[in-house]
LODO-509078 format. One record per residue (C-alpha): residue in three letters; z, y, x. Coordinates in steps of 0.02 Angstrom, whole numbers, padded with zeros to 5 digits, always signed. Each point is the difference from the previous one (the first is absolute). Layout:
<rs>
ALAZYX;...
</rs>
This chain:
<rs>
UNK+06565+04620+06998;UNK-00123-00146-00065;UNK+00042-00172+00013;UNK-00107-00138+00079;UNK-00057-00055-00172;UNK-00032+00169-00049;UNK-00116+00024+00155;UNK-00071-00181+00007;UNK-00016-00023-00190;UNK+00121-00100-00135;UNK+00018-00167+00065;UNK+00075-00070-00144;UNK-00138+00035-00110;UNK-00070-00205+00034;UNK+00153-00043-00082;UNK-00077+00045-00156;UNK-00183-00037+00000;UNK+00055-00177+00061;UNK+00091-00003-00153;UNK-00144+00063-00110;UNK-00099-00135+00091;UNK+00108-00130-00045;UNK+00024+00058-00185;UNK-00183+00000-00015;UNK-00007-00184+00048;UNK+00115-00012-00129;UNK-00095+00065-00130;UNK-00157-00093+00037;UNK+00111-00162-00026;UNK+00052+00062-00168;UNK-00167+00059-00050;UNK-00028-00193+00049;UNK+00120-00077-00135;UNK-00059+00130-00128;UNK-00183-00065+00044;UNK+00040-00179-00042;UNK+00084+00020-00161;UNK-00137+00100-00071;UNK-00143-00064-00120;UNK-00179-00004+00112;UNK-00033+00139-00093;UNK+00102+00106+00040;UNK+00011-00032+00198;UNK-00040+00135+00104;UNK+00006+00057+00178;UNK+00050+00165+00011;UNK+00179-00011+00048;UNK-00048-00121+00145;UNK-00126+00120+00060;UNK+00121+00144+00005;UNK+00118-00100+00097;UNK-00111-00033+00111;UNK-00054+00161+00019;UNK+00187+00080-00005;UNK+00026-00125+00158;UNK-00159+00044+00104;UNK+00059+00190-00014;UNK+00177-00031+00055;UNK-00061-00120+00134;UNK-00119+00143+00063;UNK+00142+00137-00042;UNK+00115-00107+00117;UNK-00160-00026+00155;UNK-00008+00174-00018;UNK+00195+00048+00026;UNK+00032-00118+00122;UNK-00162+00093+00107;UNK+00072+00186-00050;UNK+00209-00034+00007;UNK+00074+00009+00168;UNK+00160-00059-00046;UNK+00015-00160-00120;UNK+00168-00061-00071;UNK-00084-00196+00035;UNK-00096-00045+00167;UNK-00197+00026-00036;UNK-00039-00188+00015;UNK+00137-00064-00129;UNK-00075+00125-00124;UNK-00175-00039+00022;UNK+00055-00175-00016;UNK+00072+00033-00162;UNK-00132+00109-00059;UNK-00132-00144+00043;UNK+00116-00137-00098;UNK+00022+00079-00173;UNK-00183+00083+00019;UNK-00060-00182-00013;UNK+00101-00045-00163;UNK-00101+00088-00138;UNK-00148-00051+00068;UNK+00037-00168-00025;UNK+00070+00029-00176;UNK-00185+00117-00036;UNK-00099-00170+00058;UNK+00097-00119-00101;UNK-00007+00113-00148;UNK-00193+00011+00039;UNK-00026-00182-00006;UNK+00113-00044-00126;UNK-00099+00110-00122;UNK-00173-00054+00063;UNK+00068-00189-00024;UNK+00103+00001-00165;UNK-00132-00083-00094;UNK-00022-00137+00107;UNK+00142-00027+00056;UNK+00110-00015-00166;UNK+00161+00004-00019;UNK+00111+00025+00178;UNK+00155+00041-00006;UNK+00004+00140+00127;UNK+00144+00100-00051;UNK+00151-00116+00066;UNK-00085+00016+00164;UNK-00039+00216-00061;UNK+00182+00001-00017;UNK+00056-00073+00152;UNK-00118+00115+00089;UNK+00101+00141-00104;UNK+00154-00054+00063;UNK-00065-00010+00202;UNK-00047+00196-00032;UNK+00133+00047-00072;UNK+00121-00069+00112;UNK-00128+00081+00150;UNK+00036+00163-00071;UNK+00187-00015+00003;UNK-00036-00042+00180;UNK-00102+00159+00056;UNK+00153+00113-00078;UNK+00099-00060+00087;UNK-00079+00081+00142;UNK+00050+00166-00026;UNK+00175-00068-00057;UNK+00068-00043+00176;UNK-00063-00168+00054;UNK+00129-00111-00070;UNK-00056-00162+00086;UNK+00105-00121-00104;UNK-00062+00066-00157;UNK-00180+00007+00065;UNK+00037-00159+00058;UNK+00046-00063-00171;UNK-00150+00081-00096;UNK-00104-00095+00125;UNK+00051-00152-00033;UNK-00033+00024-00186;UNK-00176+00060+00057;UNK-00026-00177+00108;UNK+00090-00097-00140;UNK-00121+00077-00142;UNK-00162-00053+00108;UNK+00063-00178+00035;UNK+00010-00050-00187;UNK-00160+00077-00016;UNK-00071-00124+00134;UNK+00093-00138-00109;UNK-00090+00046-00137;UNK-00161+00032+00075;UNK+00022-00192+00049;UNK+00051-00041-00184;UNK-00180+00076-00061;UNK-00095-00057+00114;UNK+00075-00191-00034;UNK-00066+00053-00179;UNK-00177+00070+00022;UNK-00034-00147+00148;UNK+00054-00129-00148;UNK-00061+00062-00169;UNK-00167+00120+00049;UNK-00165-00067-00020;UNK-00094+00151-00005;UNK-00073+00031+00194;UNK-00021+00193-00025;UNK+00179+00015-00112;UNK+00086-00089+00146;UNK-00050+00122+00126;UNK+00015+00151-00079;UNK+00181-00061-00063;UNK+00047-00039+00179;UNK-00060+00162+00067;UNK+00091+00121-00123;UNK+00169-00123+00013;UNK-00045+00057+00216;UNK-00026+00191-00041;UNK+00178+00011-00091;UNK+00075-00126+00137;UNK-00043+00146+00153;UNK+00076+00133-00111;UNK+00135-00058-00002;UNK-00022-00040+00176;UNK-00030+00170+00051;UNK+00164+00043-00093;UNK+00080-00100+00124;UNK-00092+00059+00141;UNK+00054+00195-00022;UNK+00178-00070-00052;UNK-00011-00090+00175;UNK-00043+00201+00062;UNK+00130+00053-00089;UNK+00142-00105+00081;UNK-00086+00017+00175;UNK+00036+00184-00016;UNK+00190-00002-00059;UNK+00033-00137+00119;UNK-00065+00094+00171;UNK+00079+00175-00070;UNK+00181-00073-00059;
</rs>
């Protein structure tokens, strides 16, 4: 005798490509880092395009599944929700990278990586977040990841604040100034968007606990 999942398809199988989604956010962040400690020289794009490219297949892996599975462990808009949040975080991460490296001569010397770091941290803390999924929606401890998640992005509005006190104050440079103020905006929504599927995240535990 076949079971429903057996007959509709294996519902838990979004558990892990929303995983693999979020772990691939969380390599484009640390492909980030690894990008601004190296010499111009030796900067390159690659791992940022296969990121990129690792999330646009699971996102159209999961639009596909969610047309072809009957039966899904998570309701169909809480997944496509999800799969439209972390979709959006390496592409962020590509354009900054994109920028940056187009930029670094005129630019200078930025410290990016604090902010690189803090972005690390968001993802990382995301990921723990999208296990914990298939682990059994345990609200208080989705809860509590969250809250790391909101408390990561708020010092990284303080700080945003901090350099842009700094480059409204000390830049001279018209052209330096803007390009400055848009990569310090780029890194700002990434982390944002880490928020925004950790806000996804929550929604989900919350209405199924």
């Amino acid at each position: 005798m076949f079971s429903l999942q057996t007959i509709f398809g294996k519902g838990d199988k979004f558990y892990g490509l929303l995983e693999a989604s979020a772990e691939s956010a969380c390599s484009s962040a640390g492909a980030l880092i690894e990008l601004l400690g190296s010499p111009a020289t030796q900067q390159s794009l690659d791992k940022f395009k296969q990121a990129r490219r690792r999330e646009k297949d699971l996102f159209g892996q999961i639009s596909e599944e969610l047309v072809n599975t009957f039966v899904t462990v998570l309701d169909r808009e809480d997944i496509e929700a999800l799969n439209n949040a972390l979709y959006k975080i390496p592409k962020v991460v590509e354009k900054f990278a994109e920028r940056y490296t187009l930029a670094l001569e005129r630019i200078g010397d930025v410290d990016f990586i604090s902010r690189a770091r803090m972005l690390e941290q968001a993802c990382q803390v995301l990921e723990q977040m999208v296990g914990q999924l298939r682990k059994g929606m345990d609200l208080d401890k989705v809860k509590k990841l969250n809250d790391q998640l909101q408390a990561i992005e708020a010092e990284a509005d303080n700080q945003i604040l901090d350099l842009y006190r700094d480059v409204y104050a000390n830049e001279s440079d018209p052209i330096r100034y803007l390009v400055k103020m848009n990569l310090f905006e780029i890194l700002e929504k990434a982390i944002d968007r880490c928020r925004d599927a950790g806000n996804v995240v929550y929604h989900i535990v919350l209405k199924n606990s």
